[in-house]
N, C-alpha and C positions, 0 to 999 in steps of 0.2 A: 205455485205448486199444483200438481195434478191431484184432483179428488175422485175417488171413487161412487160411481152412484149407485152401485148397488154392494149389498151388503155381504154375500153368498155364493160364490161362483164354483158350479158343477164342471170336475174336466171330466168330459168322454175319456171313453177308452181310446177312440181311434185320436186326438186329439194327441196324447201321449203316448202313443206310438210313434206317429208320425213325427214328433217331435226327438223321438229315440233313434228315427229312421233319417233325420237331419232333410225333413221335408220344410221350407224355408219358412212358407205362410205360418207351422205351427212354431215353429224354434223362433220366429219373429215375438207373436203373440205371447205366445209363453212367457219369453224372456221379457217381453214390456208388464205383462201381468206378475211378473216375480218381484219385479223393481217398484211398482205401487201398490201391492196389496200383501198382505202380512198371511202368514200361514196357518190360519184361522179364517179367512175370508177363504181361501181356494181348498175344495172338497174332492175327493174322489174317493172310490171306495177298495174294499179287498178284491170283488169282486173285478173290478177294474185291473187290479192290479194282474191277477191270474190271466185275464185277458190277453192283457199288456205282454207278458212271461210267455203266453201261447202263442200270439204273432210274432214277437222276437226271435221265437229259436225257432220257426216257421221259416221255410224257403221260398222262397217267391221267383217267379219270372226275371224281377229286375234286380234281385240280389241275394246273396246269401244268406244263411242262419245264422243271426248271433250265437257266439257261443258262450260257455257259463258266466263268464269273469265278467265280459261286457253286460248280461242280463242282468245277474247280481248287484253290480256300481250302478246302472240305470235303476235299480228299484230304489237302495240306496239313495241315491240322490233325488228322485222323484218325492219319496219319504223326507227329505228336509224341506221339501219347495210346500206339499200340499199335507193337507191335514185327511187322515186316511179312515175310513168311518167302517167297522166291520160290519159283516152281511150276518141276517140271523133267519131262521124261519119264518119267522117274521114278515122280512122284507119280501122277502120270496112272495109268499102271499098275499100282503099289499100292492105288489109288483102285480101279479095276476088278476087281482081285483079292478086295477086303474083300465086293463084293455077292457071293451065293450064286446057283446055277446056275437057281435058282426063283424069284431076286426080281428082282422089274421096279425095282429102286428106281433112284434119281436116280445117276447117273454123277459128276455137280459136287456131289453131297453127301458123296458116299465119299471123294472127293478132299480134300475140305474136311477130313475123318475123317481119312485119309493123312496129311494136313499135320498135323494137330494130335498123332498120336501120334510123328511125325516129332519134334515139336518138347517130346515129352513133356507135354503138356497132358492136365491133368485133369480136366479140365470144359470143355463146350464150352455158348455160351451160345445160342440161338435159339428163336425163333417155331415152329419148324419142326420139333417135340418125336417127331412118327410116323416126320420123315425117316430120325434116327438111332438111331431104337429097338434095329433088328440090332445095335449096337456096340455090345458092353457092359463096355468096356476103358473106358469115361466114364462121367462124370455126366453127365448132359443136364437143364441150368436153361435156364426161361425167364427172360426179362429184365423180371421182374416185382420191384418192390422187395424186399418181405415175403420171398418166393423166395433173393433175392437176397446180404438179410439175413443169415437162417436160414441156407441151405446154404452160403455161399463167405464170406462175411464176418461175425463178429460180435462 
């Protein structure tokens, strides 16, 4: 039987996009992270979720806008897989406290950091491996199987 080694795992936004967007490396991960870890262990937040809802019905280059019905059942279903932590003022601010007085970095990614140590996560899963580099209270995996394997489950 496969065990988990860590206890907490943060999904990115982009992570759960890509996964809505049937990009393979994340719908792989996912789906092996759904099948060993209970939905208590895998976090993301509201704030994610809004994200998520914003690149969906977003057009892009290589494909069109989801439209409602599919955005809807993707939250929906995202909502049974992962345990969903609401954003408060709070976080917001804990979020802005975590960047340094020198770093230009992302505001919604500190935040994203904020929730996850909020919620005692130890690993946080994304595409986006530079954003969270400063944080080094986590792991930082991408949502690559092998990765996936190896570091959080095996």
């Amino acid at each position: 039987m496969k065990t988990v080694r860590y206890s907490k795992i943060y999904i990115d936004t982009n992570v759960i996009v890509n996964f809505f967007t049937d990009q393979k490396k994340e719908v792989d991960a996912l789906n092996y992270l759904f099948r060993y870890c209970n939905k208590n262990n895998l976090v993301t937040s509201s704030l994610a979720l809004v994200q998520v809802v914003t690149q969906l019905q977003k057009r892009t280059p290589k494909r069109p806008a989801f439209k409602k019905d599919y955005v809807e059942n993707a939250i929906n279903y995202i909502s049974t897989k992962l345990t969903i932590l609401d954003v408060s003022k709070a976080d917001i601010f804990n979020g802005i406290k975590q960047l340094s007085d020198a770093s230009n970095g992302d505001i919604e990614d500190a935040v994203h950091y904020a929730i996850s140590q909020k919620a005692s996560c130890n690993v946080i899963l994304t595409n986006n491996t530079k954003d969270f580099n400063n944080f080094i209270q986590v792991k930082i995996v991408e949502p690559i199987i092998s990765d996936v394997k190896q570091r959080i489950v095996r």
